[in-house]
C-alpha positions as CSV (number, residue, x, y, z in Angstrom):
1,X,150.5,75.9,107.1
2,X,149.8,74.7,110.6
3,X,152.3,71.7,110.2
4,X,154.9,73.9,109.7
5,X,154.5,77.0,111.4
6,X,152.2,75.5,114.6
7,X,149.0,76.6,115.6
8,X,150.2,78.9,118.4
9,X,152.2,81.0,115.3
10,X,151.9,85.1,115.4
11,X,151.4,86.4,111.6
12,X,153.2,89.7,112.8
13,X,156.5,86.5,113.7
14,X,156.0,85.6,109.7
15,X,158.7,87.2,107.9
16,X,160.6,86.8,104.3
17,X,162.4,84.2,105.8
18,X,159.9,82.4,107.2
19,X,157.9,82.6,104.1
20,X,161.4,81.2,102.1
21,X,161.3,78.2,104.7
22,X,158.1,77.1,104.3
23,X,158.5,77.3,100.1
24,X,161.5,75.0,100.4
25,X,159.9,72.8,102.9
26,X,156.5,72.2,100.4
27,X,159.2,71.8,97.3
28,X,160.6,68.7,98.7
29,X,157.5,67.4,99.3
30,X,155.6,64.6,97.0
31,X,152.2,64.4,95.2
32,X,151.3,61.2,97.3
33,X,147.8,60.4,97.4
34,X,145.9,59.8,100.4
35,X,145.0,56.3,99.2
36,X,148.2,55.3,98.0
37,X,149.4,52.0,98.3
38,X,151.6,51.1,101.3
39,X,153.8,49.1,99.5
40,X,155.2,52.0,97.7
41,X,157.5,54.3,98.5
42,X,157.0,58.1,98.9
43,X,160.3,59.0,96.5
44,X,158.3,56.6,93.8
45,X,155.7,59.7,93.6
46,X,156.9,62.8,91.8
47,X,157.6,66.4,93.5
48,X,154.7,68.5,94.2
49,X,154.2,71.4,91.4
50,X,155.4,75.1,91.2
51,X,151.7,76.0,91.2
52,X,150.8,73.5,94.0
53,X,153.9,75.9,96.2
54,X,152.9,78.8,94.9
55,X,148.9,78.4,96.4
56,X,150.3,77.4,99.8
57,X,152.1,80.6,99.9
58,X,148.9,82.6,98.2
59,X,146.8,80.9,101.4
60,X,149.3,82.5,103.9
61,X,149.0,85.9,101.8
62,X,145.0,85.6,102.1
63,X,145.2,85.4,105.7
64,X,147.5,88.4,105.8
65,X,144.8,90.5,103.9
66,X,142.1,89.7,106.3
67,X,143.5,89.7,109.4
68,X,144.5,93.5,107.5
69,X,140.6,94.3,107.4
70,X,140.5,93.7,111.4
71,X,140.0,96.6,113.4
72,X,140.6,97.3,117.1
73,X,138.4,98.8,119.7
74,X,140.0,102.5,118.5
75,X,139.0,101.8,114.8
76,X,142.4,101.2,113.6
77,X,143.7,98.6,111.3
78,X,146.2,95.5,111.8
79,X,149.5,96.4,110.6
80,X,152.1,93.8,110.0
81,X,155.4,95.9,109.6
82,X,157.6,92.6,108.7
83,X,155.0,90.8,105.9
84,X,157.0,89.1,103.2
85,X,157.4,90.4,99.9
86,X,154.9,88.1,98.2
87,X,156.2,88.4,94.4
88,X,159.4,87.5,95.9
89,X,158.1,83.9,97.1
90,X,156.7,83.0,94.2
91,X,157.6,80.4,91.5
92,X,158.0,80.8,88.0
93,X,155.1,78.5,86.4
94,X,155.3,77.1,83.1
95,X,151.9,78.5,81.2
96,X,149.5,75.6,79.4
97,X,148.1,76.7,76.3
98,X,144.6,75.6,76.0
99,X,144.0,74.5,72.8
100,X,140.9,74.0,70.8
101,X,139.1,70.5,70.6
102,X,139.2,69.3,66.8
103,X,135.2,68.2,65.2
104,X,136.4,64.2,65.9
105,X,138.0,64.8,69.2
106,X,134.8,66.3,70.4
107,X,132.7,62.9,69.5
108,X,135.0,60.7,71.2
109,X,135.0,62.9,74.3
110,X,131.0,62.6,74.0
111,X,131.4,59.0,73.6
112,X,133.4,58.4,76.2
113,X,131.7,60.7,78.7
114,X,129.3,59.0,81.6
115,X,126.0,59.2,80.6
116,X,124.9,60.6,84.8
117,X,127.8,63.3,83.5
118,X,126.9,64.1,79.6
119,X,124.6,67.0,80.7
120,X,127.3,68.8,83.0
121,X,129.5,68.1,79.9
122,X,127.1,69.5,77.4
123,X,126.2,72.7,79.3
124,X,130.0,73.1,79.2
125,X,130.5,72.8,75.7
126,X,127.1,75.2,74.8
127,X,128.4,77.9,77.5
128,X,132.0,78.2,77.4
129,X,132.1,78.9,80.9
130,X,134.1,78.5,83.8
131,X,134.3,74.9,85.7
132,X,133.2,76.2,88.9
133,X,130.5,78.2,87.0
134,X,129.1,75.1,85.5
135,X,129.3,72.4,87.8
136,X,127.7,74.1,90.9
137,X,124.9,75.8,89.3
138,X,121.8,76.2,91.4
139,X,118.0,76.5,90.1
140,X,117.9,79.5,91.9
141,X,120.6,80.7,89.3
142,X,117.7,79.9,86.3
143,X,115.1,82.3,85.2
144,X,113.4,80.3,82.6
145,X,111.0,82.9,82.0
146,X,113.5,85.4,81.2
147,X,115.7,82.8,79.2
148,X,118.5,83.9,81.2
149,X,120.9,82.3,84.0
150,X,122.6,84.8,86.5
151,X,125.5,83.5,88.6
152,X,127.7,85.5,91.0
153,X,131.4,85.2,89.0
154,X,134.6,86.0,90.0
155,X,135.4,88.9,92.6
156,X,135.9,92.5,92.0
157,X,138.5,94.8,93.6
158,X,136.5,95.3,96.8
159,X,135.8,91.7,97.2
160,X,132.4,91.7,95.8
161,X,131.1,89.3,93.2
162,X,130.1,89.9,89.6
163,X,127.2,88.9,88.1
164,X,128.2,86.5,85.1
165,X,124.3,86.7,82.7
166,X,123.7,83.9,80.9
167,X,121.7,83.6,78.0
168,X,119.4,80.3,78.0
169,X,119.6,79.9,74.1
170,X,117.7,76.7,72.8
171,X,120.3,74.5,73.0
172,X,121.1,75.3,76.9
173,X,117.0,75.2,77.1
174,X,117.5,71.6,75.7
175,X,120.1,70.6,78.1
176,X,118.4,71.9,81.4
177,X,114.7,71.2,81.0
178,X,114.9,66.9,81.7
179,X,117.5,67.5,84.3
180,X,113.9,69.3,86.6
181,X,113.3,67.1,89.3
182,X,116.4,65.4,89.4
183,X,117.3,67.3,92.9
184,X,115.7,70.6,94.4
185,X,119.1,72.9,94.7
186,X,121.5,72.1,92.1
187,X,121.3,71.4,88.6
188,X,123.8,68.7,87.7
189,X,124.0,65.4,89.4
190,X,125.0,62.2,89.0
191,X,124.5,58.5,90.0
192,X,126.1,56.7,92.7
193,X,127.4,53.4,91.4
194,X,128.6,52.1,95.2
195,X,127.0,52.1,98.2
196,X,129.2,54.5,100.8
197,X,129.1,55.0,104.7
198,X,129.6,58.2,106.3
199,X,133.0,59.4,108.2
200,X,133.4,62.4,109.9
201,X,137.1,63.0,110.3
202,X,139.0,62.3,113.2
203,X,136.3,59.6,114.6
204,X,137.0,55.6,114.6
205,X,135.0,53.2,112.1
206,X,135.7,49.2,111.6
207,X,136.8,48.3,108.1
208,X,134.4,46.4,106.0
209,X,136.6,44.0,104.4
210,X,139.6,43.2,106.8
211,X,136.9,44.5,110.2
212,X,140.1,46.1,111.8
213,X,139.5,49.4,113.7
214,X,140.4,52.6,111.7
215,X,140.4,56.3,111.9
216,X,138.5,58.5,109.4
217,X,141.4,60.6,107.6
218,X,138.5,62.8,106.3
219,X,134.7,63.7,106.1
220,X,133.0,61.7,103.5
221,X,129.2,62.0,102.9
222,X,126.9,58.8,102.6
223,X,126.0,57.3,99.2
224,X,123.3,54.8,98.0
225,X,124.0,53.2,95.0
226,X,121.6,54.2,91.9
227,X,120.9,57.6,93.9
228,X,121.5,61.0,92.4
229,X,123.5,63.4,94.0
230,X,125.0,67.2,93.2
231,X,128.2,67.2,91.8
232,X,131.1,68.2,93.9
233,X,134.4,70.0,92.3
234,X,136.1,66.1,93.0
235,X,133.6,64.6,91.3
236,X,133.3,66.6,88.3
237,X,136.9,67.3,87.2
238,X,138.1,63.5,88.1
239,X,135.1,62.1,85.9
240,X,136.5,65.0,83.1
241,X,139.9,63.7,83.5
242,X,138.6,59.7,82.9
243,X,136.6,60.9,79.9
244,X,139.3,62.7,78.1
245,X,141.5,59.5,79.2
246,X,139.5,57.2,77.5
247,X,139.1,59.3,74.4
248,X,142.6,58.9,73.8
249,X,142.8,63.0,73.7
250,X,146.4,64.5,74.4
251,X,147.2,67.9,76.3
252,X,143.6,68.9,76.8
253,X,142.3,70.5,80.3
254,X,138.8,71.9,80.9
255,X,139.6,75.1,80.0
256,X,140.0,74.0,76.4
257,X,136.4,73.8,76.6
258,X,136.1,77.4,77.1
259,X,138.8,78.2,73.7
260,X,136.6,75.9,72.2
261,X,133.3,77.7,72.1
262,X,135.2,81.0,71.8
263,X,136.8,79.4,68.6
264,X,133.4,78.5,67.9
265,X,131.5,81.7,67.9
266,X,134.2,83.3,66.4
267,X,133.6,81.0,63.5
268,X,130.2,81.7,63.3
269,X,130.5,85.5,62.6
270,X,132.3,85.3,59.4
271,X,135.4,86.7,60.5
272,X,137.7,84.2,59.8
């Protein structure tokens, strides 16, 4: 948003038009990644998404709504007289289907799963919950006394969180109990396989291979190899994404995990 409207930029200046500009200036942009080789050029990469459009302009709309909750000193509220006509921005999105893991697809995801990762990747499978439920859950989040795991969800109306319960049946109980100790805050970790300096972004380090001066594009956190850390969101889904990869499994995303249990416990009633 700041490359293209400047930092300097008045909200109550950002109209429909302005808001059409900056959705044809992201279409014609390309899913390059920050590492990409140099040798290749940027129209070798393929467009950016609908959906990748559509959250830039869902970003702008967020800072709309707050800057809406701002009051000044006579109490009253922010009003924005020329804000775009959101719905009118917005991208028509082609809607995946998750579909249900079959009995021999779930093995060879199993199979092929890190073993540092197989416990993030069971509690998924025995929950059937959300991605960013399971792989940032805190042991402050566990009450093993009363079997039960409360985690703030998804946000209501007013902008307050729900409270998602979760029962700790014995297989969750199985999963959770030899992961104790393995860090005090969050439950799922895994094992650095590299060693890792830290950048902060923005500052100048020398290149370990070729020693030339470079500067940091982003933050990055230290590593030591055969430490555990928590799992970031990175982490998680690219180690997902390798798993079901190397299982040889077509057209399945996370969220099929989810259909999966729900398929599941449907199942298990007898109402089939």
């Amino acid at each position: 948003l700041v490359r293209y409207f400047e930092k300097d930029t008045s909200l109550s200046a950002i109209d429909d038009d302005a808001v059409a500009g900056l959705v044809n200036w992201r279409k014609q942009q390309r899913a390059k990644p920050h590492n990409a080789p140099k040798d290749r050029k940027p129209e070798d990469y393929p467009l950016i998404s609908a959906a990748t459009v559509n959250h830039t302009t869902l970003r702008l709309q967020a800072l709309f709504k707050r800057a809406k909750k701002w009051t000044d000193e006579n109490k009253n509220r922010l009003q924005f007289p020329k804000e775009p006509d959101w719905a009118e921005h917005k991208l028509p999105v082609a809607k995946k289907s998750a579909r249900v893991l079959k009995a021999p697809e779930s093995k060879k995801l199993d199979a092929a799963t890190r073993d540092d990762y197989a416990a993030f990747q069971a509690f998924a499978n025995a929950s059937g919950r959300r991605f960013s439920f399971c792989y940032s859950l805190k042991w402050s989040e566990v009450d093993f006394e009363k079997r039960e795991i409360v985690k703030d969800g998804k946000r209501k109306p007013d902008g307050t969180p729900k409270e998602e319960p979760l029962p700790i049946t014995d297989r969750i109980l199985a999963i959770l109990k030899p992961l104790r100790g393995h860090h005090p805050i969050y439950v799922f970790t895994y094992v650095a396989r590299v060693h890792r300096a830290v950048w902060k972004k923005g500052e100048t380090y020398t290149h370990k291979v070729t020693g030339k001066p470079f500067i940091a594009p982003w933050n990055q956190r230290a590593l030591v190899k055969g430490q555990r850390y928590p799992l970031l969101r990175n982490t998680a889904k690219t180690a997902f994404r390798r798993a079901v990869a190397a299982a040889e499994i077509e057209g399945f995303g996370f969220h099929g995990i989810r259909r999966t249990r729900a398929t599941e416990i449907w199942r298990a009633t007898g109402d089939v």
